[in-house]
N, C-alpha and C positions, 0 to 999 in steps of 0.2 A: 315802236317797231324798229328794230335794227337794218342794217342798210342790207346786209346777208338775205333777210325775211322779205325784204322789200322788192328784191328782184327775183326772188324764188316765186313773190305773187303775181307780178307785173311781165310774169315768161312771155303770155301770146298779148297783153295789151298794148294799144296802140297807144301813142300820147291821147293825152287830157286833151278834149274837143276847146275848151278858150284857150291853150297853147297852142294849138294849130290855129286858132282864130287871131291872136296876136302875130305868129310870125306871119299867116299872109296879108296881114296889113302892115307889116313890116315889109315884105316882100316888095308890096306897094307901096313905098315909101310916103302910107299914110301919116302925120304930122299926130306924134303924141303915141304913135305905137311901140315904140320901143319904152317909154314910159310905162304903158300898159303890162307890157311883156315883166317889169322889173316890179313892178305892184304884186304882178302874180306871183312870179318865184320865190316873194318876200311873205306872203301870205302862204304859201301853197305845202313847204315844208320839205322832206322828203321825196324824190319824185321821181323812181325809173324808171327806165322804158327800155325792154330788149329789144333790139334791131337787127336783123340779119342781114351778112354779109355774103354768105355763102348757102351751100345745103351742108355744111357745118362747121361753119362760123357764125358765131355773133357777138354784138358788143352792147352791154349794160351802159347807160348812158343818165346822168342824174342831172336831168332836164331844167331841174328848178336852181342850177348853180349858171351864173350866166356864162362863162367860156363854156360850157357843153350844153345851151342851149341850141341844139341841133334836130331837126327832124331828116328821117332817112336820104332825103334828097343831100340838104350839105353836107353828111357823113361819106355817100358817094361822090360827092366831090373835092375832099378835103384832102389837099396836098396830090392830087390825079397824076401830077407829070412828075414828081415824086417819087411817088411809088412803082409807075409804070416803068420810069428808069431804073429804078432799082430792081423791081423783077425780071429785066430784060439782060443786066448787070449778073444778075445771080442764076442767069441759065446754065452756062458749062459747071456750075458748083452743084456740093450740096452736102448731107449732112451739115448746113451752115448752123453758124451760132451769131444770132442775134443779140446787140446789146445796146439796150434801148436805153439810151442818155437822157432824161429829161420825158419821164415815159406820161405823165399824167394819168389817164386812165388805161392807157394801153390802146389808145386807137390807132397808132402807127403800126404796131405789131397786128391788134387784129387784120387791119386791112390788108399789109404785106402778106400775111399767112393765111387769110382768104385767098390771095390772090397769084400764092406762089406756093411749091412741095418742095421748096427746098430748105426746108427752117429746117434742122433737129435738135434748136437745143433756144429761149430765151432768157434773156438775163435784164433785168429792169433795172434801171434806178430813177425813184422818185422824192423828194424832200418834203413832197405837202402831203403830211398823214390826214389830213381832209378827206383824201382820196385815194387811202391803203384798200380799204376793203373793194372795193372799185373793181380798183387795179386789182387787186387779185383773186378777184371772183373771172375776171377778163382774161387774164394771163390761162390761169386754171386748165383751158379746154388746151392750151398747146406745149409741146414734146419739155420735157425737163423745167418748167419754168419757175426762175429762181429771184425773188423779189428784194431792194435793199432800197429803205425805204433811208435814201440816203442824196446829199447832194454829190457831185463827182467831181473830181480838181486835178492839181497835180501833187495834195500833199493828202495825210491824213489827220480828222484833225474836227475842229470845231468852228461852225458859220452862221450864218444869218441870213435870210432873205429879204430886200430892199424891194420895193415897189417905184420905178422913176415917175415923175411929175407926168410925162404922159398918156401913162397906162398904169391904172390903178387896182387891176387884175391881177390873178394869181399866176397867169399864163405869162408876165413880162418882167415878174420879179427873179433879182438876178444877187447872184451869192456874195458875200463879202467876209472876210476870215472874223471871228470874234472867240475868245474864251470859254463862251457856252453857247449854244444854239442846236441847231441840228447836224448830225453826222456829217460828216465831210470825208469821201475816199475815192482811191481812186480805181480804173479798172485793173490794172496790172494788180495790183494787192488779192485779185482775187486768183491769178496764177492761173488762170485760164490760156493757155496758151497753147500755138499750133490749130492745123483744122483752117477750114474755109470762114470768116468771118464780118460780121457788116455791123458797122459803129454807124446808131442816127443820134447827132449831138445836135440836140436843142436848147441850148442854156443860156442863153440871152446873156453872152458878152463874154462867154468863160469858156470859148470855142479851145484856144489856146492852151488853156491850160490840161483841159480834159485832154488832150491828143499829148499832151509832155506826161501825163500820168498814164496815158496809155502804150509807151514808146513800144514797150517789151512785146506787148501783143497785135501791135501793127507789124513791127520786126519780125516776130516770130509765126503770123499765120503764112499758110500756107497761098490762099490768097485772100484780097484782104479790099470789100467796099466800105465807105464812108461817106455821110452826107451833112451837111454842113450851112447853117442859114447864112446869108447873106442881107442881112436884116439892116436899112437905114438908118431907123432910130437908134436902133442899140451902136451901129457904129458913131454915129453922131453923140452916144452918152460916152463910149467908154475912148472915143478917138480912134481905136483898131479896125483897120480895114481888115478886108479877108483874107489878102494876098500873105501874112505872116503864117497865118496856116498853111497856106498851100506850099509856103519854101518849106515849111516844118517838115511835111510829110516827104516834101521830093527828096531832105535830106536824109529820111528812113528810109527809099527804097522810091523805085519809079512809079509813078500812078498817071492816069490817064483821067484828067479833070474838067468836066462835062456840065453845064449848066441847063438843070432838068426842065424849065421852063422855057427853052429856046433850042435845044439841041446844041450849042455851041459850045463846042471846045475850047477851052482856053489854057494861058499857060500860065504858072505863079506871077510873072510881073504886068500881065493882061487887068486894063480896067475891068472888074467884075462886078462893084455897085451899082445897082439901077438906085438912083433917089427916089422914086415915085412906088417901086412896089420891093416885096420880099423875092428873093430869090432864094436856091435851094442849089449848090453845088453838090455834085459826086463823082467821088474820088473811087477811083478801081485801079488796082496792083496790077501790072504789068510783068 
């Protein structure tokens, strides 16, 4: 059965009753449940489950892959202060155009666009064809959306995805240039330019380079959010703190830069690393 056919059948089902039964022993941080949970996904094969976001929104979710083993409780809660800044960020705009860095299946855009009428236009890029169809079974239901099943840098070109020694997931592998691999480009190349527009870059360690590849299109919107992890381990792998991005951008143009888990304002030469968890900057033009 193809992944297409798979969620065409799985439209009103719920998850699998022992997937719900691992994650609340998981929940309960019963001893051997996450073991349990990884038995199944390996056994189980294929396995989607549409979840609604909205009364019309929802997001296809392939349950048996373990970074999207999710039941509708963590989907509502994923990335919450996130999002709700950025919908709150993009109230005076509209007609915006999204362009989802680092898109995976597309659950940052569905949830934004559940939760916001200001989208009219998305623009994905993802590098794990694992999860093309996915993503664009997900994208589908929203205004123009245009999928580049690509990694995003400051050059164009040819890469590789690296998995580091502490996270062996496909969610923390991060690009590195090589001769052959998977696509590598950047947003500017796509000359999209002008218009209200919101950059979510989640690329684990190649914040940097994606906002130097996208100079023209920060330059040239009209006005212009972005959001930006602030991740420990990955600074700890690559040594870049976050603070090089934030001079980057105040060099393009003023932006007002907000840490969405705290409310706090900060400025490019402000400590913004917490050690202990992720954080989530966002950047708005001024």
């Amino acid at each position: 059965m193809d992944t297409i056919s798979s969620i065409t059948q799985t439209r009103n089902a719920p998850p699998p009753f022992l997937f719900r039964c691992f994650k609340a022993l998981k929940r309960h941080h019963v001893r051997g449940a996450h073991r349990m949970l990884l038995v199944w996904q390996r056994m189980q094969g294929d396995c989607l489950v549409l979840y609604p976001l909205s009364p019309s929104v929802n997001i296809a979710v392939p349950i048996n892959r373990m970074e999207n083993a999710w039941e509708l409780q963590d989907i509502l809660a994923y990335e919450r202060d996130l999002i709700r800044t950025c919908c709150a960020a993009l109230t005076p705009f509209r007609d915006v155009r999204v362009f989802d860095c680092g898109a995976d299946i597309g659950l940052f855009t569905a949830l934004l666009c559940a939760r916001c009428d200001r989208i009219g236009r998305v623009v994905a890029f993802e590098p794990n064809s694992r999860v093309e169809q996915v993503l664009r079974h997900n994208l589908a239901q929203f205004p123009c959306p245009e999928v580049h099943m690509a990694a995003v840098s400051n050059f164009i070109g040819r890469g590789r995805l690296l998995a580091p020694a502490y996270d062996l997931g496909d969610h923390a592998r991060f690009l590195v240039r090589a001769e052959e691999g998977i696509p590598v480009m950047t947003v500017d190349s796509l000359e999209l330019f002008g218009g209200d527009v919101l950059l979510k870059i989640d690329v684990e360690g190649e914040e940097l380079e994606v906002l130097q590849g996208a100079t023209e299109t920060i330059r040239r919107a009209a006005h212009c959010v972005l959001t930006l992890e602030a991740h420990p381990q990955v600074c700890r792998r690559t040594g870049v703190l976050p603070n090089p991005c934030l001079d980057y951008l105040s060099s393009l143009r003023r932006f007002r830069f907000t840490i969405a888990e705290t409310g706090r304002q900060v400025e490019p030469n402000d400590q913004i690393l917490d050690p202990a968890r992720v954080l989530n900057v966002v950047a708005v033009s001024e």
